[in-house]
Biopython code that builds the backbone (N, CA, C, O; Angstrom):
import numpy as np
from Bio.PDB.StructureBuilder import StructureBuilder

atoms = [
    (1, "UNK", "N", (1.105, 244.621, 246.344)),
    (1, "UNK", "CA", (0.411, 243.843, 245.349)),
    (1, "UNK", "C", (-0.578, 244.758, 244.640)),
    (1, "UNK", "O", (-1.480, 245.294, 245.285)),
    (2, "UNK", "N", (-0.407, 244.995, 243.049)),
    (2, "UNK", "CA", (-1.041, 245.938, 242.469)),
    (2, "UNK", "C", (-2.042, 244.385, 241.273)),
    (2, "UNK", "O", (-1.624, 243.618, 240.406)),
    (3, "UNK", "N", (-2.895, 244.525, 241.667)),
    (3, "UNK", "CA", (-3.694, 243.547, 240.544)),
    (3, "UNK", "C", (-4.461, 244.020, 239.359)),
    (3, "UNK", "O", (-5.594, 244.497, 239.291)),
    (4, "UNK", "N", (-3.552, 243.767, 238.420)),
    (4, "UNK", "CA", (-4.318, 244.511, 236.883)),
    (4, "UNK", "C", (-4.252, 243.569, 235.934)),
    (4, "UNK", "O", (-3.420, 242.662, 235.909)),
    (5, "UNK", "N", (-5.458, 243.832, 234.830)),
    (5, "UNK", "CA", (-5.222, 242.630, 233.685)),
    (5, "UNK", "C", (-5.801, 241.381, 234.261)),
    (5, "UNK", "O", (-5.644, 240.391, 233.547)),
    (6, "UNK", "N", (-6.298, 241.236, 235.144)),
    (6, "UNK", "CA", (-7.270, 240.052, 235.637)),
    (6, "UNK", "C", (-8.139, 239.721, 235.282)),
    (6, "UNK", "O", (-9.001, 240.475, 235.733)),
    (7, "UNK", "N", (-8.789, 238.625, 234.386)),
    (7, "UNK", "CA", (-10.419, 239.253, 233.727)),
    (7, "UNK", "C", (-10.865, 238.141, 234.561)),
    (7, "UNK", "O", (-10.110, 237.188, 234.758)),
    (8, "UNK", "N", (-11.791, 238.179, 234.961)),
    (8, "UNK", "CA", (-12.917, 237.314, 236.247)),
    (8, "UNK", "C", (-12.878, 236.030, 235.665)),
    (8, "UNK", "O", (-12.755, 235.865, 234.451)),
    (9, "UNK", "N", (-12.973, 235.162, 236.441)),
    (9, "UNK", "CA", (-12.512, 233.837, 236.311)),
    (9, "UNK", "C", (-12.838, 232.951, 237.351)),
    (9, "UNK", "O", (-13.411, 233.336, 238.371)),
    (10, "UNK", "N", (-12.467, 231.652, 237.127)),
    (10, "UNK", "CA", (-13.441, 230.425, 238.603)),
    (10, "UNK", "C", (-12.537, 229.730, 238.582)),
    (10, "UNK", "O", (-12.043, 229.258, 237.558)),
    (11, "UNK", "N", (-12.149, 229.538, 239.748)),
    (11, "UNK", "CA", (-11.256, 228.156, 239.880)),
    (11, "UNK", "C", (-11.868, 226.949, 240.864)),
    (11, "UNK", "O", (-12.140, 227.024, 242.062)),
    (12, "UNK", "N", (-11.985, 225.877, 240.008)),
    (12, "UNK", "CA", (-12.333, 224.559, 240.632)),
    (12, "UNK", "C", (-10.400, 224.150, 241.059)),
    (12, "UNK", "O", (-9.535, 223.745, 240.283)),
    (13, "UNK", "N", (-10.288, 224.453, 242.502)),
    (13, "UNK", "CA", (-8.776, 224.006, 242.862)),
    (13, "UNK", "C", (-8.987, 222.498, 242.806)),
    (13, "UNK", "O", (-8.284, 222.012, 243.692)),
    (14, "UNK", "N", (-9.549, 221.691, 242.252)),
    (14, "UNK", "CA", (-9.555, 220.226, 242.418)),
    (14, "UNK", "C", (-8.866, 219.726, 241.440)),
    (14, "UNK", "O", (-8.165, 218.719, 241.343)),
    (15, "UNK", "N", (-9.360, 221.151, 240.224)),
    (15, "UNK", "CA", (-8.823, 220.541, 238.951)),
    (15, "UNK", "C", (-7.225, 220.767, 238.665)),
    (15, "UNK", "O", (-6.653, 220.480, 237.614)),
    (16, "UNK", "N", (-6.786, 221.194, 239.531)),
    (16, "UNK", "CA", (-5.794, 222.396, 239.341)),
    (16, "UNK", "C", (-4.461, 221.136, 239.997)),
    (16, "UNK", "O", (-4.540, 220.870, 241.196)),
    (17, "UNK", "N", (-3.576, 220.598, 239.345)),
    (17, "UNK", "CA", (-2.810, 220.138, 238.986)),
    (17, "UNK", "C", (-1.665, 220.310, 240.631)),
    (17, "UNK", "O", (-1.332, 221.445, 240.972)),
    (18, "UNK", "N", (-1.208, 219.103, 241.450)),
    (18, "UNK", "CA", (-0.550, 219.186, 242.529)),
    (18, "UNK", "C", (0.683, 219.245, 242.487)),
    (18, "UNK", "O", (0.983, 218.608, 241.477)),
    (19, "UNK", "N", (2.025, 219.792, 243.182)),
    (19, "UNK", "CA", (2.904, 219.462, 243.341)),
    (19, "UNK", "C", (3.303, 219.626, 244.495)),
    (19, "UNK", "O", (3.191, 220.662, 245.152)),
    (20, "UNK", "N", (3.960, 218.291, 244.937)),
    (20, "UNK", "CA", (4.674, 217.970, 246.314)),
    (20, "UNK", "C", (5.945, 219.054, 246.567)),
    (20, "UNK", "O", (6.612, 219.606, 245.693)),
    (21, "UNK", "N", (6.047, 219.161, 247.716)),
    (21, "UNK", "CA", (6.964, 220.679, 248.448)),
    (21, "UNK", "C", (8.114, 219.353, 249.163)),
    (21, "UNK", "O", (7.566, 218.371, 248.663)),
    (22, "UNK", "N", (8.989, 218.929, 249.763)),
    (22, "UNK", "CA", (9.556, 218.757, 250.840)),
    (22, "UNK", "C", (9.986, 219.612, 251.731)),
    (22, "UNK", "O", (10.684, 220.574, 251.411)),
    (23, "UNK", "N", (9.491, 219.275, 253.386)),
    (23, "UNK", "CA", (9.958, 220.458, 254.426)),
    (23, "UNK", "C", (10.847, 219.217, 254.499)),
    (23, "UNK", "O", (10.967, 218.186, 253.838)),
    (24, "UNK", "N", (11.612, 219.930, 255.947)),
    (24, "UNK", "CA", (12.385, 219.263, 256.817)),
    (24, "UNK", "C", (12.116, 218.421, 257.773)),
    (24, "UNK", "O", (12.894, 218.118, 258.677)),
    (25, "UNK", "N", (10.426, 217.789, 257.540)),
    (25, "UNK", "CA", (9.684, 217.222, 258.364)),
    (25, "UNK", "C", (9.073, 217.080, 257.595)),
    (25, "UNK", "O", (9.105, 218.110, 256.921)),
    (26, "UNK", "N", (7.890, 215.789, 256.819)),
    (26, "UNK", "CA", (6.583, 216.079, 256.050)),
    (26, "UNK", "C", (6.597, 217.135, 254.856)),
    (26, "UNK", "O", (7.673, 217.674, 254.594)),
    (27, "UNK", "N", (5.632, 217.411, 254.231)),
    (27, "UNK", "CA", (5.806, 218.256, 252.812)),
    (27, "UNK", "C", (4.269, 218.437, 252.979)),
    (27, "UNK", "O", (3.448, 217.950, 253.757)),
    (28, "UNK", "N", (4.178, 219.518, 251.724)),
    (28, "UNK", "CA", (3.183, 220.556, 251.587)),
    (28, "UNK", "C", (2.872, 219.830, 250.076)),
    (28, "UNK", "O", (3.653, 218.996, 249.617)),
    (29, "UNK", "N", (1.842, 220.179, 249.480)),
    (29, "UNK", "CA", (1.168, 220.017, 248.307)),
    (29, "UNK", "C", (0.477, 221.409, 248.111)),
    (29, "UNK", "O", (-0.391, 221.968, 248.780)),
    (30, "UNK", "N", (0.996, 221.703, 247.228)),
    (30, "UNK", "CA", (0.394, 223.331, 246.477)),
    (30, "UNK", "C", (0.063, 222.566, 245.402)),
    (30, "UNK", "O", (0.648, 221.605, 244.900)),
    (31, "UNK", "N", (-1.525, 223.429, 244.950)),
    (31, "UNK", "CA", (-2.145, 223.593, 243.874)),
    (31, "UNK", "C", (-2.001, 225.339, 243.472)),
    (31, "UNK", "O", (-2.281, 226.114, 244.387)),
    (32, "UNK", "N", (-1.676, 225.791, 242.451)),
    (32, "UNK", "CA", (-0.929, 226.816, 242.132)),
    (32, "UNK", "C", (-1.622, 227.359, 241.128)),
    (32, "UNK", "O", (-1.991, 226.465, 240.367)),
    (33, "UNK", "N", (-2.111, 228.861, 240.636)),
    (33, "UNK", "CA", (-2.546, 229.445, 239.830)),
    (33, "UNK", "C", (-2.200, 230.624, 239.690)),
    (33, "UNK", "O", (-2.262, 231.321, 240.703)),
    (34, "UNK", "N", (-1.784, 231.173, 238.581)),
    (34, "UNK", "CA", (-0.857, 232.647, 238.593)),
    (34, "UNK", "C", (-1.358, 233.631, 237.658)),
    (34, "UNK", "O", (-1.121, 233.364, 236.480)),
    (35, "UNK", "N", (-2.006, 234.727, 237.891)),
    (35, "UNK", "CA", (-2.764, 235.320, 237.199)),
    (35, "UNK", "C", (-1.753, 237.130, 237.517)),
    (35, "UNK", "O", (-1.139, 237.416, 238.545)),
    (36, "UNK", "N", (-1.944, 238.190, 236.018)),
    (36, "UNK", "CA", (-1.670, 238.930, 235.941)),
    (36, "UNK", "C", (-0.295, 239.434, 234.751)),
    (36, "UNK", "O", (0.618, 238.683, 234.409)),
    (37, "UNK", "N", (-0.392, 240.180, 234.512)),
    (37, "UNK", "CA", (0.506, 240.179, 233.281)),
    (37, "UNK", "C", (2.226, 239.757, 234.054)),
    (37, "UNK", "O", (2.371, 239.391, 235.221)),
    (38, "UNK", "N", (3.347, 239.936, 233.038)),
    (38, "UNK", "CA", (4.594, 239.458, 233.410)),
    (38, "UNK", "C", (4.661, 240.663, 234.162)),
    (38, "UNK", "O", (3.847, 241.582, 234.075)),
    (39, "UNK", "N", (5.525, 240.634, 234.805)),
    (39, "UNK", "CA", (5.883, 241.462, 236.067)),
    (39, "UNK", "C", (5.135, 242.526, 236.748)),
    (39, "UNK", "O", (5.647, 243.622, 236.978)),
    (40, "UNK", "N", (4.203, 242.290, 237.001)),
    (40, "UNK", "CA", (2.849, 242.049, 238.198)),
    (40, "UNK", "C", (2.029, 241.253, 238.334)),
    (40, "UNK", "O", (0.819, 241.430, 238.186)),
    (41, "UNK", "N", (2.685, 240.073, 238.694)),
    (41, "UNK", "CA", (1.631, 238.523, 238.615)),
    (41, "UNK", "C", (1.375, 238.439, 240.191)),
    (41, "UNK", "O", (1.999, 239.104, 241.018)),
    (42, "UNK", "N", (0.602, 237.737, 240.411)),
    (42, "UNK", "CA", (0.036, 237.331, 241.988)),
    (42, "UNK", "C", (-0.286, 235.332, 242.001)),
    (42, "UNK", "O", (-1.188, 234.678, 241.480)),
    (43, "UNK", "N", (0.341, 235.110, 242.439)),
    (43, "UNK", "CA", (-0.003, 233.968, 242.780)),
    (43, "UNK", "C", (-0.265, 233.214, 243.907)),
    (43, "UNK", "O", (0.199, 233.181, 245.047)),
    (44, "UNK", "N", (-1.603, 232.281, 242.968)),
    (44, "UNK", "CA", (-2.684, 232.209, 244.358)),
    (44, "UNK", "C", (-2.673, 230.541, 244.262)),
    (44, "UNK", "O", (-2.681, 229.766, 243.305)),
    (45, "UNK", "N", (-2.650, 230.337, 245.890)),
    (45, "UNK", "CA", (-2.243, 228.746, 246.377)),
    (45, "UNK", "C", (-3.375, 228.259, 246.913)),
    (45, "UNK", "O", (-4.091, 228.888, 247.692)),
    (46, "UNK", "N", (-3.575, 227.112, 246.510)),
    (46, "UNK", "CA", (-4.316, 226.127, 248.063)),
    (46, "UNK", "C", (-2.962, 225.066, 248.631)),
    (46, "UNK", "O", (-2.399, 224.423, 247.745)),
    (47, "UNK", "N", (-2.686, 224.971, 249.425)),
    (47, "UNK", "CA", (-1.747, 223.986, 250.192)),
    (47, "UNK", "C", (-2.186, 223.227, 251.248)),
    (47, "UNK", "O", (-2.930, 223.592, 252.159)),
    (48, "UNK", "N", (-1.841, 222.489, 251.130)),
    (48, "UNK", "CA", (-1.881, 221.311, 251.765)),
    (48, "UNK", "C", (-1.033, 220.719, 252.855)),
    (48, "UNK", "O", (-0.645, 219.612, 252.481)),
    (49, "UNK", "N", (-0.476, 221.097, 254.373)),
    (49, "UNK", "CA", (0.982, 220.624, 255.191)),
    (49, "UNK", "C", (0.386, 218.956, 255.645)),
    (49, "UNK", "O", (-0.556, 218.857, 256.431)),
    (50, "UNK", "N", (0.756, 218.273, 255.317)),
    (50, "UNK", "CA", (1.020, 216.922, 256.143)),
    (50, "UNK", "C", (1.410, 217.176, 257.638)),
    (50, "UNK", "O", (2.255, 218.025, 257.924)),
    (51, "UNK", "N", (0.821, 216.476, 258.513)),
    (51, "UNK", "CA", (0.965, 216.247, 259.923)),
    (51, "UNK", "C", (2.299, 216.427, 260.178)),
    (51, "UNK", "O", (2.969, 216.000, 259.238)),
    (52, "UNK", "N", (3.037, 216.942, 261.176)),
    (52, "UNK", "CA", (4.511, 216.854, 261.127)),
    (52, "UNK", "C", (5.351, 218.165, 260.046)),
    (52, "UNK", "O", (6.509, 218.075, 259.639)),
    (53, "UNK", "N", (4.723, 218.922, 259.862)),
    (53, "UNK", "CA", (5.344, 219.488, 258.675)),
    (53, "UNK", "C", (6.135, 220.245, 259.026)),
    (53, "UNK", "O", (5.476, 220.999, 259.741)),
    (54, "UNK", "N", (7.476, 220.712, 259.025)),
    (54, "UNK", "CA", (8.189, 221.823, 259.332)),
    (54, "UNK", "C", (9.101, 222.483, 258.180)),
    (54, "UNK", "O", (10.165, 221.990, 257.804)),
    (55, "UNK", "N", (8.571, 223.593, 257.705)),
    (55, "UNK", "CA", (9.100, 224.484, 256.397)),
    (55, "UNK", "C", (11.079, 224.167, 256.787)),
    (55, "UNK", "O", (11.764, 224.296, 257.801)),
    (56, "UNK", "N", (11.409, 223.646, 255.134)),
    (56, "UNK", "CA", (13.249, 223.840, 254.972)),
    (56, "UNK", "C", (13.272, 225.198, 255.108)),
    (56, "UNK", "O", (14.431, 225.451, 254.778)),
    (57, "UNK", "N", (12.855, 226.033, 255.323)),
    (57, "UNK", "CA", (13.751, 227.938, 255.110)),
    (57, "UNK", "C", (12.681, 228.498, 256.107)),
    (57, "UNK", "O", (11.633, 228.228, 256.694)),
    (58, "UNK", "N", (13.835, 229.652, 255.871)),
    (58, "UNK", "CA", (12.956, 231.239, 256.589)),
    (58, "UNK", "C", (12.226, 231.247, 255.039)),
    (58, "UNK", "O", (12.507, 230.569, 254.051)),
    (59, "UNK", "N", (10.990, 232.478, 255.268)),
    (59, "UNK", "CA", (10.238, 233.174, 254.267)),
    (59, "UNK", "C", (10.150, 234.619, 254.082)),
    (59, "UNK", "O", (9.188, 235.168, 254.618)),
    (60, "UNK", "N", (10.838, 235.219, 253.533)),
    (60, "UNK", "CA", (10.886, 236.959, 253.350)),
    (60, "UNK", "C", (9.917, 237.310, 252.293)),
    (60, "UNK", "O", (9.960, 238.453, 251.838)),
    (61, "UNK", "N", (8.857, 236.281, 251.748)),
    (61, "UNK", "CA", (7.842, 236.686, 250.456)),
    (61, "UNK", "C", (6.721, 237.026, 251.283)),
    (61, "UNK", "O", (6.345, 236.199, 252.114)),
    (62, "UNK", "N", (6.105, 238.186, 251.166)),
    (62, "UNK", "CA", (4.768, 238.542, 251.530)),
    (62, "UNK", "C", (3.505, 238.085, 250.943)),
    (62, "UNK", "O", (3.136, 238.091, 249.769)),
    (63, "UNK", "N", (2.690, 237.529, 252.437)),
    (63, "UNK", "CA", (1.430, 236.650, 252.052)),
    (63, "UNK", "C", (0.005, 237.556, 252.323)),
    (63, "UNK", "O", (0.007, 238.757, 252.594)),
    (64, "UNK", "N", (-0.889, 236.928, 252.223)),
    (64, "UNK", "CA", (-2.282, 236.922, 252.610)),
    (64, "UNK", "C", (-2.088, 235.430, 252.623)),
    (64, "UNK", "O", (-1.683, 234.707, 251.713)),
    (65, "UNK", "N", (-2.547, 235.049, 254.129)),
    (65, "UNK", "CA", (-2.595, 233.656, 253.921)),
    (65, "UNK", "C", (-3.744, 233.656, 255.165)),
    (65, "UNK", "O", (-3.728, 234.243, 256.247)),
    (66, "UNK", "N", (-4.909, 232.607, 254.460)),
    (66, "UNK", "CA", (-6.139, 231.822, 255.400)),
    (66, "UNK", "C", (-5.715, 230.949, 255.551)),
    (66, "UNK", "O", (-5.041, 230.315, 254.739)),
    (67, "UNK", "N", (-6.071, 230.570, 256.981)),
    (67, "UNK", "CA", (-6.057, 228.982, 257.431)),
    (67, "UNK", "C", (-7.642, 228.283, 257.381)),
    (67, "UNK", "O", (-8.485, 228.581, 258.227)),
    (68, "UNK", "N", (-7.909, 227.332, 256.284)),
    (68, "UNK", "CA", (-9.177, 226.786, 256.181)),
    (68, "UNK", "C", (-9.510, 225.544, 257.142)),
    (68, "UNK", "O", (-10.530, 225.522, 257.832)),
    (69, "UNK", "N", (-8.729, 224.696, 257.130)),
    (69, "UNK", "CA", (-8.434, 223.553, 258.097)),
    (69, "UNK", "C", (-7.284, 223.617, 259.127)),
    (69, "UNK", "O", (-6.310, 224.352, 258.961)),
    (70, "UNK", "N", (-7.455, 222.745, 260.286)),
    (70, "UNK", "CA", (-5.817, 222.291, 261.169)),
    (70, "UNK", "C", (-5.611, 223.587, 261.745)),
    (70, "UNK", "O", (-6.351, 224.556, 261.915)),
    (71, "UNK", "N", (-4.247, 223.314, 262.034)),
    (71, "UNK", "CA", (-3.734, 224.438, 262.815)),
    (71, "UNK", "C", (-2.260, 224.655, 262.153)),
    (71, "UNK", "O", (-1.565, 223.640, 262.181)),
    (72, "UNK", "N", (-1.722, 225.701, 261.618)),
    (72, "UNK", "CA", (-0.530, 226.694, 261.433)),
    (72, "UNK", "C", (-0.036, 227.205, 262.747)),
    (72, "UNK", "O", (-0.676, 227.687, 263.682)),
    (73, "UNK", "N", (1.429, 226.964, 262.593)),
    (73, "UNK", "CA", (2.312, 227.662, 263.935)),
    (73, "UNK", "C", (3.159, 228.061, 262.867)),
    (73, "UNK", "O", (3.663, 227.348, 261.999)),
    (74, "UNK", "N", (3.290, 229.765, 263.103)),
    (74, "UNK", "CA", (4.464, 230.295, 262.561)),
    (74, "UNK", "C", (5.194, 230.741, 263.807)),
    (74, "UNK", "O", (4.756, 230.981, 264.932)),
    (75, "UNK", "N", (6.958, 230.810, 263.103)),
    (75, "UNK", "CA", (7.515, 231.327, 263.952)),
    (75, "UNK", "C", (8.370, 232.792, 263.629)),
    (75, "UNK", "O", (9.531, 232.642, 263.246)),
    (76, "UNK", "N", (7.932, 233.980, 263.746)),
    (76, "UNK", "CA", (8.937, 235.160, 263.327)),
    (76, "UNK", "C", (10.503, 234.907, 263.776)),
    (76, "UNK", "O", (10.780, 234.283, 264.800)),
    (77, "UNK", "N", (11.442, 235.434, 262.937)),
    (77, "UNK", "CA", (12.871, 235.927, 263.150)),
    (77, "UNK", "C", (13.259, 236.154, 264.585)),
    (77, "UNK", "O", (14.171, 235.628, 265.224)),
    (78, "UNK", "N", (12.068, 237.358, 265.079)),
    (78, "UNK", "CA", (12.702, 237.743, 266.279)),
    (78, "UNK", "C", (12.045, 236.881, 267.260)),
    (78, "UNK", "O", (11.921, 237.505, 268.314)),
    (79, "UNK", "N", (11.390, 235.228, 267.363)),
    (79, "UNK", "CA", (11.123, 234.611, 268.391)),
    (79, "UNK", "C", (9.695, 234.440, 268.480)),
    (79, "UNK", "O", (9.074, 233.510, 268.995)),
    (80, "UNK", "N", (9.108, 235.855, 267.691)),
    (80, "UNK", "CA", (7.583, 235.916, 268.125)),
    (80, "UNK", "C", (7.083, 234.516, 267.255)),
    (80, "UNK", "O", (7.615, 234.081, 266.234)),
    (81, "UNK", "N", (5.551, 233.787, 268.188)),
    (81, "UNK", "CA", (5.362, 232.649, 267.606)),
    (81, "UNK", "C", (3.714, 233.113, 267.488)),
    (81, "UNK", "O", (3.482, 234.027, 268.280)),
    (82, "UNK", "N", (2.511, 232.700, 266.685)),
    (82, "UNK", "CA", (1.491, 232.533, 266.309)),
    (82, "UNK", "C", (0.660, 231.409, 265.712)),
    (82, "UNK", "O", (1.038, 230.972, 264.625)),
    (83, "UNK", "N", (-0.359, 230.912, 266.243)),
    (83, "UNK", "CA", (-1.088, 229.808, 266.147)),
    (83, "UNK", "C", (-2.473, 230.166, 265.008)),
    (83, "UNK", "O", (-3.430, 230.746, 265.522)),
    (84, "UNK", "N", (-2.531, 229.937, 264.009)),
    (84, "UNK", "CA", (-3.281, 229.930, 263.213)),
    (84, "UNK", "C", (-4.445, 228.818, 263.352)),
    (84, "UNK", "O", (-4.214, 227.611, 263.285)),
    (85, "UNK", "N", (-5.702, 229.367, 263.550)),
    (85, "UNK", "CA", (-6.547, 228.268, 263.288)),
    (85, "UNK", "C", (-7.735, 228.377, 262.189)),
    (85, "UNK", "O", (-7.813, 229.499, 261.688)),
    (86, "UNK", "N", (-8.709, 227.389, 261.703)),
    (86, "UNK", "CA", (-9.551, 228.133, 260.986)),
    (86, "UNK", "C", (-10.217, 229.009, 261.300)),
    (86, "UNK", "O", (-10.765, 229.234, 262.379)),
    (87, "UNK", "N", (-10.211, 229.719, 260.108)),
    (87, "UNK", "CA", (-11.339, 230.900, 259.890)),
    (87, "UNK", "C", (-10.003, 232.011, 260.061)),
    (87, "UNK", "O", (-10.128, 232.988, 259.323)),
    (88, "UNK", "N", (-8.827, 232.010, 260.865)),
    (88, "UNK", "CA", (-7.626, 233.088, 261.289)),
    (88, "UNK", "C", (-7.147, 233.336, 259.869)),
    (88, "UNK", "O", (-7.574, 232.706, 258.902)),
    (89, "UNK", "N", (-6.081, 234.456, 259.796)),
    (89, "UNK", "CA", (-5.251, 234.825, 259.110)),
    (89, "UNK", "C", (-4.309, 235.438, 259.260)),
    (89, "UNK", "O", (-4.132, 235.831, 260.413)),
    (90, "UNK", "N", (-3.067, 235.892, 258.019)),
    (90, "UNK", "CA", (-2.010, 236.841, 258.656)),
    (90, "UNK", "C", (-1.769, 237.462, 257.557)),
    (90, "UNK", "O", (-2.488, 237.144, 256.610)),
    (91, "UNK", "N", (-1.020, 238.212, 257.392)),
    (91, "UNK", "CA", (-1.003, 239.081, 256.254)),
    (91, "UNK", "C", (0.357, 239.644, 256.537)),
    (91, "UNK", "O", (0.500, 240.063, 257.685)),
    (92, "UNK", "N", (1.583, 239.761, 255.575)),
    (92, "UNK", "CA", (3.040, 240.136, 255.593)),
    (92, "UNK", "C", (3.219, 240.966, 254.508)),
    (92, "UNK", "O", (2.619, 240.831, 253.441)),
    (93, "UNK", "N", (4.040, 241.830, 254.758)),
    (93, "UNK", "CA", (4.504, 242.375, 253.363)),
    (93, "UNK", "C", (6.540, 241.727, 253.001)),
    (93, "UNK", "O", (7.448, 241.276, 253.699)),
    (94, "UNK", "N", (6.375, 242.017, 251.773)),
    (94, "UNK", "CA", (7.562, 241.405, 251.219)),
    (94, "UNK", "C", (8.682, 242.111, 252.182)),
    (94, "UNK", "O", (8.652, 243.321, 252.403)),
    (95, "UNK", "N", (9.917, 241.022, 252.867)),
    (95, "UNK", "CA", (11.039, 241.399, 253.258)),
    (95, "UNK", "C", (10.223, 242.532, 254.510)),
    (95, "UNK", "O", (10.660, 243.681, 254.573)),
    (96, "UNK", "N", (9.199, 242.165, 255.333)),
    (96, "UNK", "CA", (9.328, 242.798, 256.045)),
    (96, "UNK", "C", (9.542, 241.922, 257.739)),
    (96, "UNK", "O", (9.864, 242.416, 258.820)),
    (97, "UNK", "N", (9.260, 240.704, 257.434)),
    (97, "UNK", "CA", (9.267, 239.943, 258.832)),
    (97, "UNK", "C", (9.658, 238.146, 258.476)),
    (97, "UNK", "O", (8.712, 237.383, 258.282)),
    (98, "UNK", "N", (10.783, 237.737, 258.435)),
    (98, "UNK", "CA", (11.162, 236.590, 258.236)),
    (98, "UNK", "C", (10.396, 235.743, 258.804)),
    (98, "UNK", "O", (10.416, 236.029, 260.001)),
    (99, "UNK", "N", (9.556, 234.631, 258.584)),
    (99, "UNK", "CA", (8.650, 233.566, 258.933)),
    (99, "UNK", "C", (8.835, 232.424, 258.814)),
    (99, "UNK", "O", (9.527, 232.381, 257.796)),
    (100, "UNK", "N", (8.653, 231.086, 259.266)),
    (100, "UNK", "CA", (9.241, 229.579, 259.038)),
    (100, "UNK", "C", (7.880, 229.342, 260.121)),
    (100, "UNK", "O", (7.590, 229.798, 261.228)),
    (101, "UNK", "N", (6.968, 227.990, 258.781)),
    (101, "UNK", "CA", (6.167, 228.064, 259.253)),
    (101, "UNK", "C", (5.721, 226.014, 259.757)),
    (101, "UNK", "O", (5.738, 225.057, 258.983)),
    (102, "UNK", "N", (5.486, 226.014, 260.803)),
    (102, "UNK", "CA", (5.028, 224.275, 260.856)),
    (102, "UNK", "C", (3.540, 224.113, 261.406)),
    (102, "UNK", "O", (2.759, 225.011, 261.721)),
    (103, "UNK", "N", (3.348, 222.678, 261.442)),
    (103, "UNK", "CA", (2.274, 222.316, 261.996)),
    (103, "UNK", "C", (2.083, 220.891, 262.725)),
    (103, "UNK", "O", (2.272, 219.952, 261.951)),
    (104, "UNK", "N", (1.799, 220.576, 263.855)),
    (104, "UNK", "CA", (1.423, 219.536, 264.441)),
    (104, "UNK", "C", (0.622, 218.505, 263.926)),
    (104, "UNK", "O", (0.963, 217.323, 263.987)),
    (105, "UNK", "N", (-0.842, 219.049, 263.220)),
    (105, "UNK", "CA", (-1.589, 218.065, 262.896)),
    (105, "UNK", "C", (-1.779, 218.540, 261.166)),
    (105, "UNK", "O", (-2.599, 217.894, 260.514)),
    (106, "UNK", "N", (-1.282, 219.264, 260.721)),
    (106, "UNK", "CA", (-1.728, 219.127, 259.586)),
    (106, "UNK", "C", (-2.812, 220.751, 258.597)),
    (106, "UNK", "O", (-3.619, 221.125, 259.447)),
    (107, "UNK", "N", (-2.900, 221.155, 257.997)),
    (107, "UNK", "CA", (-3.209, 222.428, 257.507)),
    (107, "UNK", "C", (-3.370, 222.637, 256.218)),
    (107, "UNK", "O", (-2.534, 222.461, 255.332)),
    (108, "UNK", "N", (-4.825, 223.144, 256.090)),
    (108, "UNK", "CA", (-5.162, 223.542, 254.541)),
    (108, "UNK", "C", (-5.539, 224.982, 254.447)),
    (108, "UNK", "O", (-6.549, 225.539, 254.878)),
    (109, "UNK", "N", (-4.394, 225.533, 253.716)),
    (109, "UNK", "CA", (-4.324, 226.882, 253.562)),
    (109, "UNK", "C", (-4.488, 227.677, 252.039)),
    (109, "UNK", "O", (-3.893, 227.294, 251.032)),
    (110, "UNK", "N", (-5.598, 229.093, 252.087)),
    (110, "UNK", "CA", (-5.680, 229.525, 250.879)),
    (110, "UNK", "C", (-4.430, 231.045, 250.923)),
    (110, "UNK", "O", (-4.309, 231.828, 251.865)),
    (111, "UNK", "N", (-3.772, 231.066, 249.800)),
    (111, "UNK", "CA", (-2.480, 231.896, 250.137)),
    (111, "UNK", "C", (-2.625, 232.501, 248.823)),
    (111, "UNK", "O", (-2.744, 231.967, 247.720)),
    (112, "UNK", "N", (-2.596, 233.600, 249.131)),
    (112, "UNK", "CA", (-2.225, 234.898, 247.696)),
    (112, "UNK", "C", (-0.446, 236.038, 248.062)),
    (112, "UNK", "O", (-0.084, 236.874, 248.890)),
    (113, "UNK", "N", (0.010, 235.499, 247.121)),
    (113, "UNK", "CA", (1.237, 236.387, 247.117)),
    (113, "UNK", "C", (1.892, 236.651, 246.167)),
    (113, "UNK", "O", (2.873, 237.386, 246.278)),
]
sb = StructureBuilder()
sb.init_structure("model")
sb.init_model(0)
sb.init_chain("A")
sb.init_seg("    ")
for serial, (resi, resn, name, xyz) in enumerate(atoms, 1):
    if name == "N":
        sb.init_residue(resn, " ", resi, " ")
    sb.init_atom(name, np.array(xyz, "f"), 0.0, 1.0, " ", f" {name:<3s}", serial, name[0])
structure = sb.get_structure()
């Protein structure tokens, strides 16, 4: 992630327009903002998992992702599993570790990728 062409800026995520995800269990609500010229853009999430949530796919896109609320359980490709709670984080690079991610009670996450 190379960030250029950004000029400083504020985001009230309240104002910032929702759209519903369906998992295979419950759904996610991303509020979505995409900053940077065409082909080096970064886009930056607040999400939202509903109780029950379990991601439809693997994920090969590389994150920076905070967990602000709840608890995140990811699960890697090769088995390995991780419990995200607030204040935690994880950080992936693109196509380097397949991820599918759920949650028991529910999770509000800030995500740049």
């Amino acid at each position: 992630m190379r960030m250029t062409d950004i000029a400083f800026n504020v985001v009230d995520w309240e104002q910032v327009g929702a759209t519903r995800h369906a998992g295979d269990a419950g759904h996610a609500v991303w509020r979505t903002r995409v900053f940077g010229p065409e082909g080096n853009q970064i886009r930056v999430r607040m999400v939202e998992y509903t109780a029950g949530y379990e991601a439809d796919h693997w994920c090969s896109k590389g994150h920076v992702l905070f967990c602000l609320e709840g608890e995140l359980d990811t699960v890697l490709a090769d088995g390995r599993t991780f419990k995200l709670l607030p204040g935690m984080s994880y950080q992936v690079a693109d196509d380097a570790e397949p991820h599918r991610s759920s949650t028991a009670i529910g999770a509000k996450l800030f995500i740049v990728d």
